[in-house]
C-alpha positions in Angstrom: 140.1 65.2 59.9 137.9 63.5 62.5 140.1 65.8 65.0 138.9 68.5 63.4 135.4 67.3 63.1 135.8 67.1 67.0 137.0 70.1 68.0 134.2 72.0 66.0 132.0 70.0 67.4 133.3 70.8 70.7 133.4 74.9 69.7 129.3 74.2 68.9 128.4 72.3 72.2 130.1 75.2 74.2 128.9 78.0 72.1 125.5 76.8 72.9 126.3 76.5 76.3 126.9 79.6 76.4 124.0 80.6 74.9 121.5 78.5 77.1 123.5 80.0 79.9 122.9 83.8 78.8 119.3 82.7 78.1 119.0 81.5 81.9 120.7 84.4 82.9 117.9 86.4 81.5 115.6 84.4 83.2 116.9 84.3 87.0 115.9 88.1 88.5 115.7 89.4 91.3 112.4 90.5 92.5 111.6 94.6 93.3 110.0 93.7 96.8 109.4 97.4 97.3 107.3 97.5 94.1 105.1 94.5 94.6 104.4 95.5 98.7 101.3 97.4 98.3 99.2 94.2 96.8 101.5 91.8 98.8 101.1 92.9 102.0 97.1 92.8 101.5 97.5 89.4 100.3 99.6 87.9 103.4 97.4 89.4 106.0 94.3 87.7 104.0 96.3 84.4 104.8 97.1 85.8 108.1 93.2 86.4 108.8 92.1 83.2 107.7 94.5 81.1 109.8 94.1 83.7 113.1 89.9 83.2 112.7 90.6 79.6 113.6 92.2 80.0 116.7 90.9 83.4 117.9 87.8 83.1 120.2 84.7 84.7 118.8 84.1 87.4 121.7 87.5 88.6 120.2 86.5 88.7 117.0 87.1 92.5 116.6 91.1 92.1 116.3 90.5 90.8 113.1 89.4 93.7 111.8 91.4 95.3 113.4 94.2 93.4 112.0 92.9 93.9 108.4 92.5 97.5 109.0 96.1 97.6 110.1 97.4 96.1 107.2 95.4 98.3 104.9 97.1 101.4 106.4 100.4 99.4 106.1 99.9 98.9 102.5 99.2 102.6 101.9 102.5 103.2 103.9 104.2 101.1 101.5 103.2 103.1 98.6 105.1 106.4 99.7 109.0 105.3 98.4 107.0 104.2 94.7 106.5 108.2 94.2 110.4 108.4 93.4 110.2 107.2 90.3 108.9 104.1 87.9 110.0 100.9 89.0 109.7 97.5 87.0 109.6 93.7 88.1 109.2 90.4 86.5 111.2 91.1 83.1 111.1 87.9 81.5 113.7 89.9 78.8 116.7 92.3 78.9 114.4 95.3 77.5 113.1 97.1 80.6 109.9 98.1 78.7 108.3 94.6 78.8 107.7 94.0 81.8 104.7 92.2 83.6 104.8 94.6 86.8 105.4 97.9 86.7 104.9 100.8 89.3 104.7 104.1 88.0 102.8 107.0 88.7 99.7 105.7 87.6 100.4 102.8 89.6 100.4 104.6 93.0 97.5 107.0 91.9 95.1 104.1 91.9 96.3 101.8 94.0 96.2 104.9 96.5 92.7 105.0 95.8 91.6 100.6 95.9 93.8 100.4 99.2 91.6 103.4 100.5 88.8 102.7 99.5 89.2 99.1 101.2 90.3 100.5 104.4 86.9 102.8 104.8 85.0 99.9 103.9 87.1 97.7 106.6 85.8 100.7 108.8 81.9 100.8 107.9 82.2 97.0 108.6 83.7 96.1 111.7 80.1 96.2 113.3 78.2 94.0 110.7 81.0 92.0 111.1 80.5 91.5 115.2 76.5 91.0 114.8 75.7 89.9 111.5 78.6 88.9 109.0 81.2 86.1 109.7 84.0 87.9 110.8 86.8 85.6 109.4 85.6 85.1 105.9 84.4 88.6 105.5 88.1 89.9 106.4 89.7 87.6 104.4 87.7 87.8 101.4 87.9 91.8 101.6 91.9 91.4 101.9 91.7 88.9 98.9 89.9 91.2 96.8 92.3 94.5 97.6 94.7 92.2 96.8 93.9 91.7 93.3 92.7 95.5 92.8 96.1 96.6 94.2 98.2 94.4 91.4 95.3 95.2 88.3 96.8 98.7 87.5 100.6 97.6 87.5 100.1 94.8 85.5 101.9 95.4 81.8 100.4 91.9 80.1 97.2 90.8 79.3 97.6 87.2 81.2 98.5 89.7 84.5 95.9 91.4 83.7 92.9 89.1 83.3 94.8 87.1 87.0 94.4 90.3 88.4 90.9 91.3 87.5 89.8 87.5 88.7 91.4 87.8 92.3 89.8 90.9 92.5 86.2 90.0 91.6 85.9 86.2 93.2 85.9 87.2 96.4 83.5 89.8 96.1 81.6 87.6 94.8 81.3 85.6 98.1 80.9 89.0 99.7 77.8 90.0 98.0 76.3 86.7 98.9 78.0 86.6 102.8 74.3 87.8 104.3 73.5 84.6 105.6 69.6 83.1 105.3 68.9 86.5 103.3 67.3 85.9 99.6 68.3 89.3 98.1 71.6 88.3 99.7 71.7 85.2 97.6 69.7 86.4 94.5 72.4 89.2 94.0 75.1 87.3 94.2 73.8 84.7 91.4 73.7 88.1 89.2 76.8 89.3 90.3 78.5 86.0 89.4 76.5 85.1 86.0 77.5 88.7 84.7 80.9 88.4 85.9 81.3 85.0 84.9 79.9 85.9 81.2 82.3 89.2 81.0 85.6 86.9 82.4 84.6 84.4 79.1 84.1 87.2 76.3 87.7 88.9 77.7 89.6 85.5 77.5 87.9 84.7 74.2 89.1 88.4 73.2 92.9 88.0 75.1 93.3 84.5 73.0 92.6 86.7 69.6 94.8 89.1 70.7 97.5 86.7 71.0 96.9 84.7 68.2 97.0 87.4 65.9 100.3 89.4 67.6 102.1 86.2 69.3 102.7 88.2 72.4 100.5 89.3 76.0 102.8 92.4 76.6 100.8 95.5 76.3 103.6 97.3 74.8 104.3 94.9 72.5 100.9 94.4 71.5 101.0 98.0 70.4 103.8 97.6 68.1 102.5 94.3 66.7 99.3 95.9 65.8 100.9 98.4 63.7 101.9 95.5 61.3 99.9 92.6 61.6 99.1 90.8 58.3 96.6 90.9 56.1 95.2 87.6 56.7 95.1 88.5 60.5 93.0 91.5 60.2 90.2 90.0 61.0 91.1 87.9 64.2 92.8 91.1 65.5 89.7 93.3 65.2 87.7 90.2 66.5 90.1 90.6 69.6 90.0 93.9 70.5 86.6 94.2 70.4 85.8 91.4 72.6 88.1 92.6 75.3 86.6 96.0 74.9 83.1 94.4 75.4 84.3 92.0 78.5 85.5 94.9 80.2 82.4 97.0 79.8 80.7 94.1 81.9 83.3 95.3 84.6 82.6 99.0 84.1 78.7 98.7 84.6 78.4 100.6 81.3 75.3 100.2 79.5 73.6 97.8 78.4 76.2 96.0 80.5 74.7 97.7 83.5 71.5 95.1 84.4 73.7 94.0 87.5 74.3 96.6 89.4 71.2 97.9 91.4 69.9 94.7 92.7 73.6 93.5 93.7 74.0 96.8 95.4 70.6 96.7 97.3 71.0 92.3 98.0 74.9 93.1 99.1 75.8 94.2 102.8 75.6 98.1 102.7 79.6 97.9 103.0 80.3 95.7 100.2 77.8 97.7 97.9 80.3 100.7 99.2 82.7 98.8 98.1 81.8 97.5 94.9 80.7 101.5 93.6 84.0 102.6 94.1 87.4 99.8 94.5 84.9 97.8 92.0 84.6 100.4 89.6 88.0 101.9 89.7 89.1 98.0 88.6 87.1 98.4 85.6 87.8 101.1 84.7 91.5 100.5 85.2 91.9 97.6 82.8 90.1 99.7 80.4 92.5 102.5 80.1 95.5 99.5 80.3 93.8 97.8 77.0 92.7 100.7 74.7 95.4 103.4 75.1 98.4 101.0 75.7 97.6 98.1 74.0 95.1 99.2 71.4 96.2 102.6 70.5 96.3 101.2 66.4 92.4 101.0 66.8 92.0 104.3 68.6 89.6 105.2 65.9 87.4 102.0 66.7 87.3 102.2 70.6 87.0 106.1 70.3 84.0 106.9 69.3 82.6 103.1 70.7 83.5 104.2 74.1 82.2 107.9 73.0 78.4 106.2 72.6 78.4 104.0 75.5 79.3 107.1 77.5 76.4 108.9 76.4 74.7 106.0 76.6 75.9 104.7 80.4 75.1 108.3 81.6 71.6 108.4 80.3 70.3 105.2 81.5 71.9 105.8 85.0 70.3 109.0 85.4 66.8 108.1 83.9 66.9 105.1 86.1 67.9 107.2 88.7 65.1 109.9 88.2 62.5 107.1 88.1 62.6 106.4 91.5 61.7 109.3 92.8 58.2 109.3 92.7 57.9 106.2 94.9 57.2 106.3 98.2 59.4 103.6 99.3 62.4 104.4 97.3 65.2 103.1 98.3 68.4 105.4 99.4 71.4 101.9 98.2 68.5 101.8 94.9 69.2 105.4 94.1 73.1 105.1 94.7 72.9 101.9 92.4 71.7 104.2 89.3 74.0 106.9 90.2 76.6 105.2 90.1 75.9 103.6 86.6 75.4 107.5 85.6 79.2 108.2 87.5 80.4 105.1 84.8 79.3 107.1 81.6 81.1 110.7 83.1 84.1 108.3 83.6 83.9 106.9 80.0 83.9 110.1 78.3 88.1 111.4 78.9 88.9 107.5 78.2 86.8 108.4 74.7 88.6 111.6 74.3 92.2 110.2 74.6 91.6 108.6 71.0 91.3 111.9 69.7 93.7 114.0 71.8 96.0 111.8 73.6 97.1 110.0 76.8 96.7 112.9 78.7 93.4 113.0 78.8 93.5 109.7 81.0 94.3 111.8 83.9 90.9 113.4 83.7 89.5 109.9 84.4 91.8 109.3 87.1 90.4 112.7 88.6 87.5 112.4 88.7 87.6 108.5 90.1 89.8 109.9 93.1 86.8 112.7 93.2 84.0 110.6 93.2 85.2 107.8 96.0 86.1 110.8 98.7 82.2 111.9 97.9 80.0 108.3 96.9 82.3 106.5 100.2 81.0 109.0 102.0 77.4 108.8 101.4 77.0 105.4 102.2 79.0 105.7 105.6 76.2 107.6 106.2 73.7 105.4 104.5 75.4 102.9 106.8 74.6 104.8 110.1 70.8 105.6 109.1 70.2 102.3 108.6 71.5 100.9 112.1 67.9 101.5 113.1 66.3 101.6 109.7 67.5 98.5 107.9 65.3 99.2 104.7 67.0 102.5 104.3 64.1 103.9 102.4 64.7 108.2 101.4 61.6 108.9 103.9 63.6 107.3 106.8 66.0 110.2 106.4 63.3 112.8 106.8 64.3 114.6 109.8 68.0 113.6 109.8 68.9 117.8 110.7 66.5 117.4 113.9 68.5 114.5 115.1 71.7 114.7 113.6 72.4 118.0 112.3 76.0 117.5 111.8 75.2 114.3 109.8 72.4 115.6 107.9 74.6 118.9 106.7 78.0 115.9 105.7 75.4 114.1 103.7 73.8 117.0 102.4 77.6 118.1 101.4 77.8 114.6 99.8 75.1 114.8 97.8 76.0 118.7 96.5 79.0 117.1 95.4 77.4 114.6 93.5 74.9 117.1 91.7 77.9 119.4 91.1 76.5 122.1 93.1 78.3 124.8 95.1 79.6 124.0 98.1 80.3 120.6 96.8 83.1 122.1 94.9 85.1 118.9 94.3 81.9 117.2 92.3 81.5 120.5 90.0 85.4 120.4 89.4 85.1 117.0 88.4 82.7 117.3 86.0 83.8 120.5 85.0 87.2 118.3 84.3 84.9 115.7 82.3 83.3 118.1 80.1 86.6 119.6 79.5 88.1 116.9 78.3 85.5 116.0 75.9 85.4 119.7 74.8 88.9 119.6 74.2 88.9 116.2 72.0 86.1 117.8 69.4 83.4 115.8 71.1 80.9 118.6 71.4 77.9 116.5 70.9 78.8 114.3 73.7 79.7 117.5 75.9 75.8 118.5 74.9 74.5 114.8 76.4 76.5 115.4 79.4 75.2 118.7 80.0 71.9 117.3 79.8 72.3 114.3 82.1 73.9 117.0 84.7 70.5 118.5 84.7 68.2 115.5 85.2 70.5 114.1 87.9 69.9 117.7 89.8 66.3 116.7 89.9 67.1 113.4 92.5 70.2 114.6 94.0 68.4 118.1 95.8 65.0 116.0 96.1 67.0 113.9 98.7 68.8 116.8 100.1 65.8 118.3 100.6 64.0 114.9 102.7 67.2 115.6 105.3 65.8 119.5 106.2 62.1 118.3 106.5 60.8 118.1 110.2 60.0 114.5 110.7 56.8 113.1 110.6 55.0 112.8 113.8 53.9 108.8 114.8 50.0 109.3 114.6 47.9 108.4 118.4 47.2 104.8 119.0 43.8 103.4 119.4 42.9 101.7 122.3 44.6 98.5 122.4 46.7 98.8 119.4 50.2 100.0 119.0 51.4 103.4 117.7 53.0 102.7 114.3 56.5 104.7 114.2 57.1 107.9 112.6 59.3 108.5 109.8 63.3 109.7 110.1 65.7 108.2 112.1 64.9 107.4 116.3 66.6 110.5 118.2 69.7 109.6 119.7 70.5 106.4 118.5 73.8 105.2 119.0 76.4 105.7 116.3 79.5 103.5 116.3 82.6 104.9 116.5 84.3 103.3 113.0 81.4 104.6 111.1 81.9 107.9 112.8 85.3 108.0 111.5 84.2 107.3 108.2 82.5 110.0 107.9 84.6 112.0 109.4 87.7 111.4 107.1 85.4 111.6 104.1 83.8 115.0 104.9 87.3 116.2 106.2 88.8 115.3 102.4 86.0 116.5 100.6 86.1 120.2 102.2 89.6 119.9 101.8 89.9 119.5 98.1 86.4 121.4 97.6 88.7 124.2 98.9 91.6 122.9 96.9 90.6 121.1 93.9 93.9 121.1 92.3 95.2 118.7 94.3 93.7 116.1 92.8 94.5 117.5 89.3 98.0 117.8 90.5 98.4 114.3 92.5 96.4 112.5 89.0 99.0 114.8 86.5 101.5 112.4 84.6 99.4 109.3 85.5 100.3 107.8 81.7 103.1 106.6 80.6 
């Protein structure tokens, strides 16, 4: 008898075993290095930067950002074998659906477009960085920040996902603030950071919810546990969503979640505000489409119609702003961009509105039009960025004139703004918006088609009022008296230098945004399939 005993005792301790074993064994993975290189390699030359700025004497400064620039383009590089197919890493079980990493088409789409957007912002800064911004930190906080916007769209879990977000906004808090002695410098970064800080809180508050209520961080599995959560859950799970929906409308600049955004942009280094429109945006924006069609499709018909209003609402405010500014004389040019780009948020709400009433492909409207809008908004403040080398206020009269000294300059921006205002030849801007509307059409949101209309037309006002300052002659300096000095005229000096990197900004922007004005279905075609 007590043999027996033993030997089923035995039988139990290695059936166990054996268990534990396979358990472990589902644990220990290998990890897809060719999926996780785009956000890696930004990360190790970050480190890379920070330990080289110690050691590397200031007059050669400039290989640092050279370095990061370098490591930008390799990261882009690195995203070419991901277009052969969906790849998946960090499976913490046999099912290769839940994973925490996962790079698929939509993946590489907007990861093409943080790690681009990063590397022509690297290029507008390498001067700021040799005269007025601390090269090291700058680098490395820029690298940082890639980092995290590089890993945001292939994150599959909500714990990923929040990690993500964080790396990527930190360091840009930092950059905001990096203007050394300068208030505005200072006093934007404060808002930046009380905002973000405030957004970061309602999403984990919203995250825990979620979990609570489903047991599980996987997006995918979120999904399935929200088809059949109990009854005495309801609540907390509704609770969750909404909060997470709310935190990342902080991150989207929609409104009333907008107040941030135009003294950041004008406080910030022209670069970083760049930055911020565009890699900054694209993160929100990101994590949005990642919570409410693959985690929250159960409560399409709550998010739907919320996101539906906060477009409307995000476009109106933005363009309003946008429109008030105009009659000042002083008007700032980063001011105007500010509003416009809180007016670009609500067109970028509305396909992520229309997928709860049509489907996930409606997402690759959004991803569209993102791609769209960085080519044209990137390029407007590289040249933003070369006006004000010798007008630092960067008012809209100090661009009167621009044709007379820069005509090639003045017709890029004037191209920029077209595009912006949807206007022929700015082809690419009235294919995006033509894309937008579509999409709402298309999803039985005629109403919010009618608003968009509307705010098309008010933004027309600003857009050709501006294009219209860089045709005007400029304004002659009026005669000195006697013994006083001649106060200087308005527009840009006539043959000021311009540096090379923010010449090639420009350059590659205008080059890509003739190029898909002549061929706007690229985009369309590269953004097809971008979910799931």
């Amino acid at each position: 008898m007590n043999a027996a005993n033993a030997a089923h005792a035995e039988n139990a301790a290695n059936a166990a075993h054996a268990e534990n074993a396979a358990n472990a064994a589902h644990l220990v993975q290998s990890v897809d290095w060719a999926a996780i290189a785009p956000p890696a390699i930004a990360a190790a030359a970050a480190l890379v930067v920070l330990v080289a700025d110690l050691f590397v004497p200031r007059r050669r400064r400039q290989l640092l950002g050279w370095t990061t620039i370098a490591a930008l383009v390799a990261a882009l590089v690195a995203l070419v074998p991901l277009r052969k197919g969906d790849r998946a890493t960090f499976c913490l079980t046999t099912d290769p659906g839940v994973c925490s990493y996962t790079a698929d088409h939509f993946t590489l789409v907007i990861q093409f477009l943080v790690l681009g957007g990063a590397l022509l912002t690297a290029l507008l800064s390498l001067k700021d960085t040799e005269e007025a911004l601390p090269a090291g930190e700058f680098w490395f906080l820029l690298l940082s920040s890639a980092a995290g916007a590089a890993l945001l769209p292939a994150s599959r879990d909500l714990a990923t996902l929040v990690v993500a977000l964080e790396v990527a906004s930190l360091p840009a808090f930092a950059l905001v603030g990096l203007k050394r002695g300068d208030r505005m410098s200072g006093e934007a970064a404060l808002k930046f950071f009380l905002s973000s800080v405030t957004a970061t809180a309602v999403t984990l508050l919203g995250v825990s919810f979620v979990y609570a209520s489903t047991g599980t961080l996987h997006l995918t599995e979120i999904a399935q546990a929200l088809d059949d959560v109990p009854a005495r859950l309801e609540t907390l799970a509704e609770a969750g969503v909404a909060l997470t929906l709310v935190g990342f409308a902080f991150k989207t600049a929609a409104a009333p979640f907008h107040f941030w955004v135009p003294d950041t942009y004008v406080g910030a280094p022209l670069p970083v505000a760049a930055y911020l429109s565009v890699v900054g945006k694209a993160v929100g924006f990101t994590g949005l489409i990642l919570v409410t069609v693959v985690a929250f499709p159960t409560y399409a018909d709550v998010w739907g119609p919320a996101l539906a209003v906060l477009a409307a609402l995000t476009m109106t405010v933005g363009n309003v702003a946008a429109l008030r500014q105009v009659p000042t004389r002083a008007w700032s040019a980063v001011r105007l961009l500010a509003w416009s780009s809180v007016a670009q948020a609500g067109y970028l709400l509305v396909p992520i509105a229309a997928a709860a009433y049509s489907g996930d492909d409606q997402i690759g409207s959004t991803v569209a039009y993102a791609l769209m809008y960085a080519v044209v908004n990137l390029g407007a403040f590289a040249v933003a960025a070369l006006v004000a080398r010798t007008r630092p206020l960067n008012r809209i009269s100090d661009y009167r004139g621009l044709y007379a000294d820069r005509p090639v300059v003045a017709l890029v921006m004037g191209f920029f703004l077209l595009c912006l205002a949807g206007l022929p030849p700015g082809i690419i801007g009235l294919f995006a918006k033509v894309t937008v509307f579509s999409a709402a059409v298309d999803a039985g949101l005629g109403w919010l088609a009618v608003v968009m209309g509307a705010n098309v037309v008010i933004a027309l006002y600003y857009y050709l009022k501006w294009t219209a300052v860089l045709f005007r002659p400029p304004v002659p300096a009026p005669a000195a008296e006697a013994g006083q000095e001649a106060p200087p005229r308005e527009g840009p000096p006539r043959r000021a230098p311009a540096p090379a990197p923010i010449t090639l900004a420009i350059a590659l922007t205008a080059v890509a945004g003739v190029l898909l004005s002549g061929y706007p279905q690229l985009v369309l075609r590269f953004a097809a399939g971008t979910l799931f």
